[in-house]
C-alpha positions in Angstrom: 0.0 0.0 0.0 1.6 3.7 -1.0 2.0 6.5 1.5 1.0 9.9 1.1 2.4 12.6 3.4 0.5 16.0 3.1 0.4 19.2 5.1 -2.8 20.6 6.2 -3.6 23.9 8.0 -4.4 23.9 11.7 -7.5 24.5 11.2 -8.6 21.4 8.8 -6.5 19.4 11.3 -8.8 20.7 14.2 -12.1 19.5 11.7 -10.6 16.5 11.1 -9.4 15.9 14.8 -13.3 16.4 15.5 -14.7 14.5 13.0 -12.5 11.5 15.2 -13.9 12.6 18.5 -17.3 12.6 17.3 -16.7 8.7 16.1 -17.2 9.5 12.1 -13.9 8.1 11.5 -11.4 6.5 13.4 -8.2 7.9 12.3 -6.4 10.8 10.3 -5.5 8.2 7.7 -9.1 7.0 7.7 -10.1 10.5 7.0 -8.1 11.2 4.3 -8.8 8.3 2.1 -12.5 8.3 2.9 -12.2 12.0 1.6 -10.1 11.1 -1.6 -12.3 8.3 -2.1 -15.0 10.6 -2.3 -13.1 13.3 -4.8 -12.4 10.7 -7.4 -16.2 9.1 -7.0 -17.8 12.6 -7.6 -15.1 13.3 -10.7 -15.4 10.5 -12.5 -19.7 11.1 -11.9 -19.3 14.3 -13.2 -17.4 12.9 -16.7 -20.2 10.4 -16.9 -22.7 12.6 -16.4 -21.0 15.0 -19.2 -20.5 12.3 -21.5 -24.3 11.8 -21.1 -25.6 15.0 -21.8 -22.8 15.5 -24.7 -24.1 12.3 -26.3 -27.6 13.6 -25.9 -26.3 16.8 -27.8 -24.7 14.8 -30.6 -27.9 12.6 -30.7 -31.2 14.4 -29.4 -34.0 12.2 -28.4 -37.1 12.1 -30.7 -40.0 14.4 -28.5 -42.8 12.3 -29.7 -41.9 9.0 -27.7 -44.8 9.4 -25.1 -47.6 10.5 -27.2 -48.7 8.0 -29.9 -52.1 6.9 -30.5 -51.6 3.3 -28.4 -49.9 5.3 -25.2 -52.8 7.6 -25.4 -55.1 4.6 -25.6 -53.5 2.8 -22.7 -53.5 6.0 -20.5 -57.1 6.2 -21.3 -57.7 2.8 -19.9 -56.3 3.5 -16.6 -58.6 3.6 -14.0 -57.7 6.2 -12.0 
């Protein structure tokens, strides 16, 4: 497993010291990869979520999925 040695201000080490106390995690260590867990999950759903809407761009969707005659017809049926 690889080391990484950083240097944080006093004051994140003081939030990060608390989160400890109050049980959320266990260790400074713990901290840090929970937090760069988090970073590269919320980076690489922001790509997906970009290649999404850029394929959406490329492509657009066809606005008269919902309303043909046998959706109508089923909707009709309902009985709400």
């Amino acid at each position: 497993m690889a080391q990484l040695v950083t240097r944080l201000d006093d004051a994140l080490m003081a939030d990060v010291d608390a989160l400890i106390a109050a049980g959320v995690v266990a260790t400074r260590s713990e901290a840090v990869r929970a937090a760069l867990v988090d970073l590269v999950d919320r980076h690489r759903r922001l790509e997906i979520g970009r290649q999404i809407a850029d394929g959406y761009r490329r492509v657009p969707q066809d606005d008269t999925g919902w309303d043909d005659e046998a959706t109508i017809e089923m909707i009709a049926e309902e009985p709400w």
